[in-house]
Structures are given as structure tokens and as C-alpha cells.
C-alpha positions as CSV (number, residue, x, y, z in Angstrom):
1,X,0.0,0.0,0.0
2,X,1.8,3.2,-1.3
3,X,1.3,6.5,-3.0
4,X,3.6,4.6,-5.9
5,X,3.0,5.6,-9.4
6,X,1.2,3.1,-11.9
7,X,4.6,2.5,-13.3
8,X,6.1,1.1,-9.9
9,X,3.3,-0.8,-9.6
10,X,3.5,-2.9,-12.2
11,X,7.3,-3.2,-11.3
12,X,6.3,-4.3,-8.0
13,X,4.1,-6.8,-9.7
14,X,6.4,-8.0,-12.0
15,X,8.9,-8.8,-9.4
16,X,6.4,-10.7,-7.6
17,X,5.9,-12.8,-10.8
18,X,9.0,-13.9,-11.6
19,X,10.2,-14.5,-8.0
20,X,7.0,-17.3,-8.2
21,X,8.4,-18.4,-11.8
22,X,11.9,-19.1,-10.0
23,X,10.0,-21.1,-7.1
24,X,10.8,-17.7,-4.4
25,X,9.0,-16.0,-2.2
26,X,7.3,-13.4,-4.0
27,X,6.8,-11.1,-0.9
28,X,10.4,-10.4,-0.4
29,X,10.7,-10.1,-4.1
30,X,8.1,-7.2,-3.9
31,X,9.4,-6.0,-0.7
32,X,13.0,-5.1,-2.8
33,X,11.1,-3.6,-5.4
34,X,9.1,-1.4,-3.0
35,X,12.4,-0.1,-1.6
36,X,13.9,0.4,-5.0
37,X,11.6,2.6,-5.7
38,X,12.2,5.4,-2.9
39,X,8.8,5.7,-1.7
40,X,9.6,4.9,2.2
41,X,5.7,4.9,3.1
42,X,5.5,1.9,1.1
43,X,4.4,-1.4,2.5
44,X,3.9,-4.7,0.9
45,X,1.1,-7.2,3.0
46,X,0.2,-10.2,2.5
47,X,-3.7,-11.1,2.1
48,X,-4.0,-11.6,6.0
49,X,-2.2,-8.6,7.0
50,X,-3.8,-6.2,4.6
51,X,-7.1,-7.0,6.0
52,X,-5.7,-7.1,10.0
53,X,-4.3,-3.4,8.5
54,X,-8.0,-2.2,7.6
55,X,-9.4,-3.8,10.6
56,X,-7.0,-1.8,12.5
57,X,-8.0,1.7,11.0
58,X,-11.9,0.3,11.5
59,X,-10.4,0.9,15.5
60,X,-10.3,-3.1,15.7
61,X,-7.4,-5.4,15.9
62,X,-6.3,-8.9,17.2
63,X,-3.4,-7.9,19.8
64,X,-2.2,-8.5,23.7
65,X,-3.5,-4.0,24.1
66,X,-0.3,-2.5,24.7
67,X,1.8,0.4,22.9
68,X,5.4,0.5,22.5
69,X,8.3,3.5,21.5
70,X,11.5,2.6,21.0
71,X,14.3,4.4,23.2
72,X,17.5,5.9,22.1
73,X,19.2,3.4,23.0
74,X,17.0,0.5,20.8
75,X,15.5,-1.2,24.0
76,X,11.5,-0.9,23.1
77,X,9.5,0.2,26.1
78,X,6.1,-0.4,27.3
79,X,4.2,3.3,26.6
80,X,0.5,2.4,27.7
81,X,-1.6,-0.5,28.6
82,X,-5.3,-0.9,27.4
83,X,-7.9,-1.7,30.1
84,X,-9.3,-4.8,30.2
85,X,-6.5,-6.2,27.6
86,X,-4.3,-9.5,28.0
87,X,-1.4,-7.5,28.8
88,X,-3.3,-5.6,31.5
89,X,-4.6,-8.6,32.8
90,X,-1.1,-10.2,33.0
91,X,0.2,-7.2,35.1
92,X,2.5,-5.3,32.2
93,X,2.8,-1.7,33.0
94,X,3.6,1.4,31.7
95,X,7.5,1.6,31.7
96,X,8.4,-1.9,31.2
97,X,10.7,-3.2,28.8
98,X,9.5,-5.5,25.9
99,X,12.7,-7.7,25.7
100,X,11.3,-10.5,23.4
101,X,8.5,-12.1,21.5
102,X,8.0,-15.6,20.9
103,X,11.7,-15.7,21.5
104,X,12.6,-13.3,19.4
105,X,14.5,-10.2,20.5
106,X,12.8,-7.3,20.7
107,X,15.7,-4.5,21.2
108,X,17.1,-2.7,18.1
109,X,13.6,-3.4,16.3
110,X,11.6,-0.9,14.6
111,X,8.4,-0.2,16.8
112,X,6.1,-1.6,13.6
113,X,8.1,-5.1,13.4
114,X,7.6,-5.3,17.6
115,X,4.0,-4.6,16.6
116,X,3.4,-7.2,13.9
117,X,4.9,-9.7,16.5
118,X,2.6,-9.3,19.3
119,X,0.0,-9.6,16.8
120,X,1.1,-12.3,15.2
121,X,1.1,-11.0,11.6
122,X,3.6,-13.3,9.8
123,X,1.4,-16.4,10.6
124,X,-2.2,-14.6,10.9
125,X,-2.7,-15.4,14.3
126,X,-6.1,-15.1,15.8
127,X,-7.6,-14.2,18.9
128,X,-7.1,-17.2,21.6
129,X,-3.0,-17.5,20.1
130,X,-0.7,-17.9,22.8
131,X,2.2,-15.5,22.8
132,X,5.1,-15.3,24.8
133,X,6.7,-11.8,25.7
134,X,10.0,-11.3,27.6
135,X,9.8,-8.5,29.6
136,X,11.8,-5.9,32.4
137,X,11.0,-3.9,35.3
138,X,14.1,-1.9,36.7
139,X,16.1,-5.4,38.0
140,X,13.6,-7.6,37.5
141,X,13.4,-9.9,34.6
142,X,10.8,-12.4,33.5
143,X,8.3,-14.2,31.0
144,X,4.5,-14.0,30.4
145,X,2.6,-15.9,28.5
146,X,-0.8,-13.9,27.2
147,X,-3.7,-14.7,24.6
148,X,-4.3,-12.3,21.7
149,X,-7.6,-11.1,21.4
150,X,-10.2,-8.9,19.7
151,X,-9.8,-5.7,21.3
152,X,-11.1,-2.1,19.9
153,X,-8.8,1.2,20.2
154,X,-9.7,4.4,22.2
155,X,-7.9,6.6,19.5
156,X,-9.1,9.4,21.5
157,X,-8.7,10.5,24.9
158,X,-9.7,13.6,27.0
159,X,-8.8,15.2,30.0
160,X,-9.0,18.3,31.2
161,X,-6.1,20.5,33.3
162,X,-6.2,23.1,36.0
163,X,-7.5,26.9,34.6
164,X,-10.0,25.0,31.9
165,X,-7.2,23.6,29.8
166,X,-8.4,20.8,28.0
167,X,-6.0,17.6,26.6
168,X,-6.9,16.1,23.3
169,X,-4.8,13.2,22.9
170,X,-4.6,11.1,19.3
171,X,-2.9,7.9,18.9
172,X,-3.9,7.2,15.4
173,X,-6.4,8.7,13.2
174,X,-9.2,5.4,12.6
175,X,-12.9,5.5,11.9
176,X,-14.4,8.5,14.0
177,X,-12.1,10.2,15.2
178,X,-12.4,13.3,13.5
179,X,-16.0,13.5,14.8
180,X,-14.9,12.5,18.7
181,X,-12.3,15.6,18.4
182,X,-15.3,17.7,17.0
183,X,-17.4,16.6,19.8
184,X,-14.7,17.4,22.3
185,X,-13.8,20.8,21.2
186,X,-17.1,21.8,21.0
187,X,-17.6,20.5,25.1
188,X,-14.4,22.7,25.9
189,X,-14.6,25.2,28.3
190,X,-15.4,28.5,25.8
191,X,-12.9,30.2,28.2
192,X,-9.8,27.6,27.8
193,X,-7.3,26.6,26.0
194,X,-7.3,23.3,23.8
195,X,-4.0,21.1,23.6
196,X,-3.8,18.9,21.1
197,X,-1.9,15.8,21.2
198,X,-0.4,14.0,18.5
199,X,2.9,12.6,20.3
200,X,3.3,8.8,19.1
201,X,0.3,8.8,16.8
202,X,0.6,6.1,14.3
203,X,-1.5,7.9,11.6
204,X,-4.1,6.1,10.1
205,X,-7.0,8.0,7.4
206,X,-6.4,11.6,6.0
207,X,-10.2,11.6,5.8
208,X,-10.4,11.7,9.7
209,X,-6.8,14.0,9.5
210,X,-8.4,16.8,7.6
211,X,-11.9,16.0,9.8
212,X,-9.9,17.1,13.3
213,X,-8.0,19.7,11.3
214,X,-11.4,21.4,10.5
215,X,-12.4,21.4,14.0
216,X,-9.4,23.9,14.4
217,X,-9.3,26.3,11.5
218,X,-12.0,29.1,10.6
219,X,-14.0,27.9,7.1
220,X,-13.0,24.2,7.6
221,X,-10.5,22.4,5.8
């Protein structure tokens, strides 16, 4: 999934093609093709992962319901747990350290691959999977076993500060969000300030980007 031009396309295609003609994988043949072609938004999914990919911007995924960032250092750390998740259920907290899934070391990873492992994405994993994360909490070190399952995202969160300041936090921009930031600007105090948000948001639909954007400027966007 890409802004690529028609031309790259059928490049991306063709690699695909031949790497089946020659008896290889044609997703790594495609995923050379896509970074040939200089577009680094561009993604290659299989059939599986596109759709967990759409589920996801619907604000539904298959998941353990906890965000990661990575730290300077490459060590991937624990940035917010979902209520009534696995991973909240197992006791994983804000501020630990992901060390490992399934195994797999976790430090040095880019934040999306950490991601696709918890949700299982190279082997389409459903809700009920087991998966096994390695984690850390100052000295402490140890292993948890959790189910995936079908959770739903809270893209948007609100809170209100001292003097009528009100917090508009986004984590990704999924189905309805630009409404739920309409809604919540127009509940602000008239009298306060509006902060909005958008540390560690993952992106998601311009439709519901230019939506929120509206809510800010005069005329609409």
C-alpha cells in the first residue's frame, strides 16, 4: 500500500511474478522492489495482514493492548496499557521493557516489526494464540505468557487540566475520530485553552486528519 506511481506498480508486480516463476518468495521479491523505488511509506502485506491493516484503521485489531516506543538506545518500552487487555490482565505496565516475542529479541527493532509480533502478523494469528513476551522492570526480569484477542482502540482520549485547559490526545487517526475531536472541542470550556496531542500517533486515514483539522481552523478544511 503506497502512493507509488502506476509505473512502480507494475514493477512491484512484476517482481512478484518472476520470484513465483523461480519457485521464491514473492513477498520479499516485492518488498525489494518497493524499496527500490524510494517511496519509504510503502508497504507490501500479504492477504491476511492487509485486512488485520483495515481492521485496525476500523479501530479493531487482534493484539495483547499495549503500545510500545523505542528508546535511544533500541531497548522498546512499554508506553500504555489498554484496560481490560491480556497485557493488562497479566500485570505489564507502563515503563516496562518488551525484551522478546516468541523468542525473538525485541531491542534494536523498529516499533512496527515489535508490533506485527505481538499480533502475530507473519502467521495470521487469531484471537485465543498464545504469545510469549520477555519483559523488564528496573532489576527484574521475566516471561509472560498472554492470549491475543479482539480488542477495539480508544484513538481518542480527553482530560481536562487546572484553569479550563483541555487535553486532546490522538494515537492514530481510525474511523471516528475526526467526529470524537469535534465533539470534544465543542464540550471545551469556551474560556480555555485546547492542547492537542499527537505525540506517538501512528496515523491512520487523511479523511479523519483533515476532519480534526477542520475542527481547528475558521472555514473548515
Amino acid at each position: 500500500r503506497s502512493a507509488l506511481s502506476a509505473d512502480h506498480h507494475e514493477d512491484v508486480a512484476k517482481a512478484a511474478e518472476e520470484a513465483m516463476a523461480d519457485g521464491k518468495p514473492p513477498i520479499e521479491a516485492a518488498e525489494r522492489a518497493v524499496s527500490r523505488s524510494g517511496d519509504r511509506w510503502g508497504a507490501v502485506y500479504s492477504r491476511g495482514e492487509y485486512e488485520e491493516f483495515e481492521e485496525a484503521l476500523d479501530g479493531r485489531y487482534t493484539g495483547v493492548g499495549l503500545w510500545a516506543r523505542r528508546e535511544r538506545d533500541g531497548r522498546i518500552e512499554v508506553t500504555r496499557v489498554s484496560s481490560d487487555s491480556p497485557a493488562a490482565a497479566a500485570g505489564i505496565r507502563r515503563g516496562d521493557l518488551l525484551r522478546s516475542v516468541d523468542g525473538a529479541p525485541a531491542d534494536g527493532r523498529p516499533v512496527t516489526e515489535v508490533v506485527s509480533l505481538l499480533r502475530g502478523d507473519a502467521t495470521d494469528a487469531a484471537a485465543g494464540t498464545a504469545v510469549k513476551l520477555g519483559l523488564q522492570r528496573g532489576t527484574r526480569a521475566w516471561t509472560e505468557t498472554v492470549r491475543r484477542a479482539r480488542l477495539s482502540t480508544d484513538s481518542v482520549t480527553v482530560r481536562e487540566l487546572a484553569g479550563g485547559i483541555t487535553v486532546i490526545k490522538i494515537d492514530s487517526f481510525t474511523k471516528g475520530v475526526g467526529d470524537e475531536v469535534r465533539d470534544a472541542v465543542r464540550e471545551a470550556p469556551a474560556d480555555g485553552g485546547i492542547i492537542l496531542d499527537l505525540r506517538g500517533n501512528s496515523g491512520g486515514l487523511v479523511t479523519e486528519a483533515v476532519t480534526t483539522a477542520s475542527a481547528f481552523l475558521d472555514g473548515g478544511l
